[in-house]
ZAMARGU-4260 file (C-alpha; in steps of 0.2 Angstrom, whole numbers, plus 5000, padded with zeros to 4 digits):
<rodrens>
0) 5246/5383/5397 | 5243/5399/5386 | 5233/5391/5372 | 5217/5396/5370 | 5211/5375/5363
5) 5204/5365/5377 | 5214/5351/5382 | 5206/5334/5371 | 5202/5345/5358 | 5219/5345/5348
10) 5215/5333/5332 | 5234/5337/5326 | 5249/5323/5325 | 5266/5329/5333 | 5283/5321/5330
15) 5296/5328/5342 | 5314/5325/5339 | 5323/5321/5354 | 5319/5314/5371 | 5331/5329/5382
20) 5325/5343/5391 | 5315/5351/5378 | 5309/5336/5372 | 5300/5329/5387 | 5295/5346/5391
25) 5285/5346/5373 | 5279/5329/5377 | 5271/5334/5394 | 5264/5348/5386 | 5256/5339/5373
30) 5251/5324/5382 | 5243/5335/5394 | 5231/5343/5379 | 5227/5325/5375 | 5236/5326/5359
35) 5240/5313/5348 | 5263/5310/5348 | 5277/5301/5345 | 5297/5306/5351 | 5309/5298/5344
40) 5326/5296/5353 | 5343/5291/5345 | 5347/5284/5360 | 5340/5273/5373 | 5335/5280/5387
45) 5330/5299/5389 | 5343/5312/5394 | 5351/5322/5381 | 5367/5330/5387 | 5364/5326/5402
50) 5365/5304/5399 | 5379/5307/5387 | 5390/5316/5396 | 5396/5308/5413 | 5413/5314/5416
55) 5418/5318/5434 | 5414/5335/5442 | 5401/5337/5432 | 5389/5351/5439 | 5374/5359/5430
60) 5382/5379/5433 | 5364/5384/5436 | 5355/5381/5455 | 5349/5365/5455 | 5330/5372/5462
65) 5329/5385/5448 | 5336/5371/5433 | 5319/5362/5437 | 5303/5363/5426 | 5291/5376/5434
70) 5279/5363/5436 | 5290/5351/5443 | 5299/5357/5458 | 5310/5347/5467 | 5314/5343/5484
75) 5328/5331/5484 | 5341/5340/5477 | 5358/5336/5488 | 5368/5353/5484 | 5367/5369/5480
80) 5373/5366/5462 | 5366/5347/5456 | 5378/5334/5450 | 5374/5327/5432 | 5371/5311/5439
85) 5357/5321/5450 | 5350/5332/5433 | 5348/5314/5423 | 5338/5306/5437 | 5327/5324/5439
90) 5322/5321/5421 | 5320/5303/5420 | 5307/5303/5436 | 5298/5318/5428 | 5296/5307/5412
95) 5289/5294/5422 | 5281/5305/5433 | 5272/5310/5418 | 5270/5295/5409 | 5276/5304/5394
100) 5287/5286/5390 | 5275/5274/5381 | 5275/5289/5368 | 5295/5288/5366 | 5302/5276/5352
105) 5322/5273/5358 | 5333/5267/5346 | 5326/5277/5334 | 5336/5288/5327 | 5328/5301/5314
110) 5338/5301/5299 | 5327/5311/5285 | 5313/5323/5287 | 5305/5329/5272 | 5288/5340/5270
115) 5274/5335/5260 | 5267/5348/5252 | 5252/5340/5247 | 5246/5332/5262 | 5256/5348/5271
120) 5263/5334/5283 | 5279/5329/5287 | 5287/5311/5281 | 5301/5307/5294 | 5312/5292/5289
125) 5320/5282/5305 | 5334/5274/5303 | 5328/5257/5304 | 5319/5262/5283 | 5301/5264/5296
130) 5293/5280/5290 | 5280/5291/5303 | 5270/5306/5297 | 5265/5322/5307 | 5257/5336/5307
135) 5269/5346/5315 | 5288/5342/5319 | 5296/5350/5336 | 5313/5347/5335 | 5320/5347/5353
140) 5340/5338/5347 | 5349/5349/5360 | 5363/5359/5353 | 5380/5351/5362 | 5379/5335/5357
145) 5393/5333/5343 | 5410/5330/5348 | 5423/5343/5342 | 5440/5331/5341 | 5454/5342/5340
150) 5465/5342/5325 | 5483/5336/5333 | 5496/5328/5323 | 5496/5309/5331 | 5481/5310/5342
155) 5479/5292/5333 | 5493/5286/5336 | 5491/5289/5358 | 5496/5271/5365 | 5485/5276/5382
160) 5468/5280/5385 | 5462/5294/5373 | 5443/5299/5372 | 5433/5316/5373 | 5422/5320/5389
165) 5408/5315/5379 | 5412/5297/5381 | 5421/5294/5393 | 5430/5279/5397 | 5426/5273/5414
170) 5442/5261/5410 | 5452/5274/5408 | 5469/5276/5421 | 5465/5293/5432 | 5470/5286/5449
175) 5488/5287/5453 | 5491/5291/5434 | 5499/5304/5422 | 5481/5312/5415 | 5482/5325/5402
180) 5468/5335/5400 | 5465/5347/5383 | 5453/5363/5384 | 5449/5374/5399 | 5428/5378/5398
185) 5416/5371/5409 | 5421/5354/5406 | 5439/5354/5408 | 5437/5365/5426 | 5424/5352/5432
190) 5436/5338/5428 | 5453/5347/5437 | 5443/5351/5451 | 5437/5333/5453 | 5453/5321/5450
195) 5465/5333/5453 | 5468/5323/5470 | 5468/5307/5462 | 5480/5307/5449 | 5498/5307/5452
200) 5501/5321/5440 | 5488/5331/5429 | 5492/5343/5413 | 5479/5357/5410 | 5483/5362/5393
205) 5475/5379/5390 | 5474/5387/5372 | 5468/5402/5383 | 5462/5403/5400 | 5446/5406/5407
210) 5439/5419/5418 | 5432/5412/5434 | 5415/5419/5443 | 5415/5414/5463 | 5396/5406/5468
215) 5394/5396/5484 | 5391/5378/5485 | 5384/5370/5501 | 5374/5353/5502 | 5357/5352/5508
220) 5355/5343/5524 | 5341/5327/5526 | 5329/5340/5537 | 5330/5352/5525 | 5324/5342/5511
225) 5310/5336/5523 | 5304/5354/5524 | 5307/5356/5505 | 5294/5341/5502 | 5283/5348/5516
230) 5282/5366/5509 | 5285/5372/5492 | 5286/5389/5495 | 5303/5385/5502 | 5309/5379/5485
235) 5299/5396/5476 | 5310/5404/5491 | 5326/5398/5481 | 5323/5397/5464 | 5313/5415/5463
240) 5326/5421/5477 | 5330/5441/5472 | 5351/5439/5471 | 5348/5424/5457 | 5334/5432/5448
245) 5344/5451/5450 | 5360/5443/5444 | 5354/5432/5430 | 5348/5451/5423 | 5363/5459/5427
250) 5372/5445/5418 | 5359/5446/5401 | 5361/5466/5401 | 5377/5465/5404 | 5380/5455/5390
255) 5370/5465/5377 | 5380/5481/5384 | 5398/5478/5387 | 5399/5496/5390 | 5388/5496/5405
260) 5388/5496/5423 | 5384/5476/5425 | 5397/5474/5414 | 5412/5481/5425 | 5404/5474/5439
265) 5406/5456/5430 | 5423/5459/5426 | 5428/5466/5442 | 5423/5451/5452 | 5432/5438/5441
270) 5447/5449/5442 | 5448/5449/5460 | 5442/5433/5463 | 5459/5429/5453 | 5470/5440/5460
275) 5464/5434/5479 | 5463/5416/5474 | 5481/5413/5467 | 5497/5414/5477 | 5509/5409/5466
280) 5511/5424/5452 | 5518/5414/5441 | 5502/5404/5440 | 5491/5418/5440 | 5499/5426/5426
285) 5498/5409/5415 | 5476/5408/5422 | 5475/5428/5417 | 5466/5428/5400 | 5471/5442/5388
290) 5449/5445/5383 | 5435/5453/5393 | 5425/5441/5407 | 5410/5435/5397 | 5416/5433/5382
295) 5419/5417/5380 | 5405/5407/5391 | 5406/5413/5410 | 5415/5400/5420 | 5407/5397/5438
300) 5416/5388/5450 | 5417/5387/5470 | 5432/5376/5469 | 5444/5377/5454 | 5458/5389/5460
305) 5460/5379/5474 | 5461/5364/5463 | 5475/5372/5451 | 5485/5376/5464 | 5486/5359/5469
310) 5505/5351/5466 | 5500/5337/5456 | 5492/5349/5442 | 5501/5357/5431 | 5495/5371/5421
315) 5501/5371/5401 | 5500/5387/5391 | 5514/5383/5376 | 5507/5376/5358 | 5504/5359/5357
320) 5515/5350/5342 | 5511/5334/5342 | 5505/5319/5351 | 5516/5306/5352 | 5512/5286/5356
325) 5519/5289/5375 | 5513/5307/5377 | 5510/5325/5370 | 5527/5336/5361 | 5526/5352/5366
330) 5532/5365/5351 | 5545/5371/5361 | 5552/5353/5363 | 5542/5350/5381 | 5536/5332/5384
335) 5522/5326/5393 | 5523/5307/5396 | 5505/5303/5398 | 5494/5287/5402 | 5478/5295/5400
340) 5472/5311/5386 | 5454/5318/5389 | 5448/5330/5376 | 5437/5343/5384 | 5437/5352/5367
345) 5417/5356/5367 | 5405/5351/5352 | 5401/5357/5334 | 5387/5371/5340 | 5381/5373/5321
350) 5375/5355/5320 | 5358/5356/5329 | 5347/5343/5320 | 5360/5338/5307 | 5367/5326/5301
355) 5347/5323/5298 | 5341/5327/5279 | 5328/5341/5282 | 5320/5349/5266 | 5304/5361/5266
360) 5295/5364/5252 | 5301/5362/5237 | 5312/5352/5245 | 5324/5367/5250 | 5336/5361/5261
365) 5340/5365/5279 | 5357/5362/5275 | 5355/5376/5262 | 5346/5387/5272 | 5359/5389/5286
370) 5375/5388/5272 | 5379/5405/5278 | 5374/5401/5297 | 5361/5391/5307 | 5347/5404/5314
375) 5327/5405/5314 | 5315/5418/5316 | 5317/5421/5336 | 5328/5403/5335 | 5312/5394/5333
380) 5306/5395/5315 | 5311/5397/5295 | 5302/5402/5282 | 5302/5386/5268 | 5301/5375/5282
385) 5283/5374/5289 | 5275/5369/5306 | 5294/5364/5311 | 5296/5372/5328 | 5315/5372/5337
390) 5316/5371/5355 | 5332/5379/5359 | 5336/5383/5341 | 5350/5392/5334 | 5351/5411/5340
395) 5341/5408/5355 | 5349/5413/5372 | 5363/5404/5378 | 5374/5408/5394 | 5373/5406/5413
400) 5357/5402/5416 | 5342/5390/5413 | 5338/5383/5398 | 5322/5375/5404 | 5318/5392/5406
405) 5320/5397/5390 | 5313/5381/5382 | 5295/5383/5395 | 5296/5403/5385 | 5298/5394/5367
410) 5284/5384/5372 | 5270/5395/5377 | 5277/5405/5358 | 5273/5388/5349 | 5258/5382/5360
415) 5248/5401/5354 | 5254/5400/5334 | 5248/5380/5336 | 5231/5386/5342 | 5227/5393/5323
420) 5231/5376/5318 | 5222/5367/5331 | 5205/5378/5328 | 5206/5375/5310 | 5210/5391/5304
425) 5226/5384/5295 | 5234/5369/5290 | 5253/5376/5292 | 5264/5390/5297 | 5280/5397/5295
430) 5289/5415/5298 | 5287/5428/5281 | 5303/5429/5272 | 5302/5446/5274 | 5299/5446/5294
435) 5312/5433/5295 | 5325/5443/5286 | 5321/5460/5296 | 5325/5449/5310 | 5341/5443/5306
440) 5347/5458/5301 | 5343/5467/5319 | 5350/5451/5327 | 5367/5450/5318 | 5369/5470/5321
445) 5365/5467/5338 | 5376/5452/5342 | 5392/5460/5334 | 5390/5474/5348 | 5386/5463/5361
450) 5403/5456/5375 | 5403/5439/5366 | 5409/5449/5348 | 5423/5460/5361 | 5439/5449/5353
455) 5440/5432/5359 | 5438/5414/5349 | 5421/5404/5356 | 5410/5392/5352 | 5397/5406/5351
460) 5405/5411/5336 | 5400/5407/5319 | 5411/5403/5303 | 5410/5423/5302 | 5415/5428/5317
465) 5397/5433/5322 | 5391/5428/5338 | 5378/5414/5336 | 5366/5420/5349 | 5350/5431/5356
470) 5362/5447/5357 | 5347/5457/5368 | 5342/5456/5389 | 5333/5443/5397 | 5317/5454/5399
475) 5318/5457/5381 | 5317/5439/5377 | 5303/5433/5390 | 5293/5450/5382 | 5293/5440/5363
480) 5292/5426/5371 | 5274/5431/5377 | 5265/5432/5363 | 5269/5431/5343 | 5267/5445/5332
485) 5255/5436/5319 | 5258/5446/5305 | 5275/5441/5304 | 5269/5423/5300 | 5260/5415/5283
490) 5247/5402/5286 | 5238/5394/5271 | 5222/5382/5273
</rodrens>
């Protein structure tokens, strides 16, 4: 804890928006000062991405021991890399663990959230009409949790099974049945690698391939998790272990300098790790993408190349025409009788907290302020919009690695600027307009040179073509992270 206000102390009322990752992490942090909060949830249970998403294969791509809170280790992981199922139950016994759930309303679903200027509060509307006042709003809504449905003539029309990833219909035919399966990020490579022996034929569509980085997997054996339980330092022994710390920096500078040494090194493992994991050239050709490794979100997988090799997958590259009521027309007159169409085609990245009305003072719109592009002053403030804090906010580090690291970084930002508010010093905060526009303009200079601006399409991307992201190293981050520069902030009594 880096604020400098004793625990009971805090006299401030908190509304956090969303009960996933960031937003239990808020709520243990708050509950632990003894402060006075309320999380509202959409849904009805906790979870975020993690409760909504439930297709098979899926794997959290970060090691299961370092994608834990750093004050709530875990000793029961079953693999190297955790299942989703196995993420979902981490965070719903820390909740519990932390009895931060009496303080969660589900079924509540924030629909307007508008600041009082006068009472310098904010006024959230629920869904339900019930309005809740705060002093401070930490919105925690995740980032992938709208659905992107693709635009395909007659996807309507589909007389089988045809749902995207983020519902997925345990109803559905897979076993012994004609599966199609659109996209090829993370999603759709968990999926091929977990049905492709199950189905009686699978179509991998690929609008563009993906390059692939090796990482073991290996379970955990029951001793072994009795000595994890026994002795924490064998956990710190993994999660702080020097190849995952060394690589996550080589990834981060890598990133920010395509030019540089970590950078080949990146690239030259996925390119091997195709050319010695595919036989057939024809196959490898079609999984070769025509971009640079870590442009588009680094795939890592210990399994999928052997899974796309397997005879019942078929691997798509041609344009899509057209789905018809038995299957999906391929442009070049190609058809693909299906029983089942699953759409790993990702989420809307911009959304954040929208569809949720948000207006600051003078009832400036959110909506208004991110017409260009969403983004906040180091992804977790605007100026207009005060005391409103975004856990995992746009242009905040995205990529392999842990975002509950990232949010635990945010967290200790807020905690210190909330400690001006909490001492009585102030009644709000919010980034200068001037400080926030220096920002932006280093970041989008930044981001365009950075490997996700190197020629590919991504979510990353914004309507602009700019990537959507923290274009700097890891180190850089974790260094803003550590303590605000207060003259880039206004606060009024």
């Amino acid at each position: 804890m880096n604020g400098n206000t004793a625990p009971g102390t805090d006299q401030l009322r908190y509304a956090i928006v969303g009960a996933g990752m960031a937003g239990i992490l808020a709520a243990i942090k708050l509950k632990q000062r003894g402060a006075q909060f309320t999380a509202f949830e959409k849904a009805a249970k906790i979870g975020g991405t993690w409760r909504e998403n439930r297709y098979p294969g899926l794997t959290c791509d970060v090691p299961a021991h370092a994608y834990t809170y750093s004050f709530e280790p875990y000793p029961d992981w079953r693999a190297y890399y955790a299942t989703g199922a196995e993420v979902q139950g981490y965070f719903e016994f820390v909740a519990d663990k932390y009895g931060i759930l009496p303080n969660i309303r589900f079924d509540c679903e924030v629909v307007d959230m508008t600041f009082d200027e006068a009472a310098a509060e904010w006024v959230l509307t629920l869904g339900n009409g019930e309005v809740h006042r705060a002093d401070v709003a930490i919105v925690a809504s995740g980032v992938l949790h709208h659905p992107r449905i693709p635009d395909i003539a007659g996807l309507d029309g589909f007389e089988g099974a045809a749902f995207h990833t983020a519902r997925w219909d345990d109803n559905a035919p897979i076993d012994g049945a004609g599966v199609g399966l659109i996209g090829c990020g993370s999603t759709g490579i968990q999926i091929v690698t977990a049905i492709n022996q199950r189905v009686e034929k699978l179509v991998h569509f690929q609008r563009s391939p993906q390059w692939v980085f090796p990482v073991p997997q290996f379970d955990y054996t029951d001793e072994q998790r009795a000595e994890f339980r026994k002795d924490p330092a064998l956990i710190d022994a993994i999660r702080y272990n020097e190849e995952y710390i060394n690589a996550i920096l080589r990834f981060t500078d890598g990133v920010s300098d395509p030019d540089s040494l970590q950078m080949a090194e990146i690239e030259a493992i996925c390119r091997q790790n195709l050319e010695d994991s595919i036989k057939d050239p024809t196959l490898r050709e079609k999984l070769r993408p025509d971009y640079r490794a870590a442009c588009k979100r680094l795939i890592y997988s210990w399994s999928y190349y052997d899974a796309v090799q397997h005879p019942a997958v078929y691997v798509e590259t041609g344009q899509i025409e057209r789905v018809e009521p038995k299957g999906v027309r391929m442009a070049d007159g190609t058809f693909h009788e299906l029983d089942t169409l699953v759409l790993a085609t990702g989420f809307r990245a911009d959304r954040f907290i929208r569809p949720t009305t948000v207006k600051g003072r003078g009832g400036y719109s959110l909506d208004l302020a991110w017409e260009r592009r969403p983004t906040a002053h180091y992804a977790l403030t605007l100026p207009q919009f005060p005391n409103m804090f975004l856990l995992n906010g746009p242009t905040g580090p995205v990529g392999n690695f842990s975002l509950i690291d990232i949010a635990e970084r945010q967290w200790d930002y807020v905690d210190q600027l909330l400690d001006r508010l909490r001492e009585g010093n102030a009644r709000t905060v919010e980034p200068t307009v001037e400080a926030f526009t220096d920002y932006e303009t280093r970041r989008i200079e930044a981001a365009k040179k950075t490997i996700f601006g190197s020629g590919c399409t991504s979510w990353y991307l914004d309507k602009e073509g700019v990537p959507a992201t923290w274009p700097w190293s890891y180190n850089a981050f974790a260094e803003a992270m550590a303590c605000p520069k207060l003259e880039e902030f206004a606060f009024a009594v």
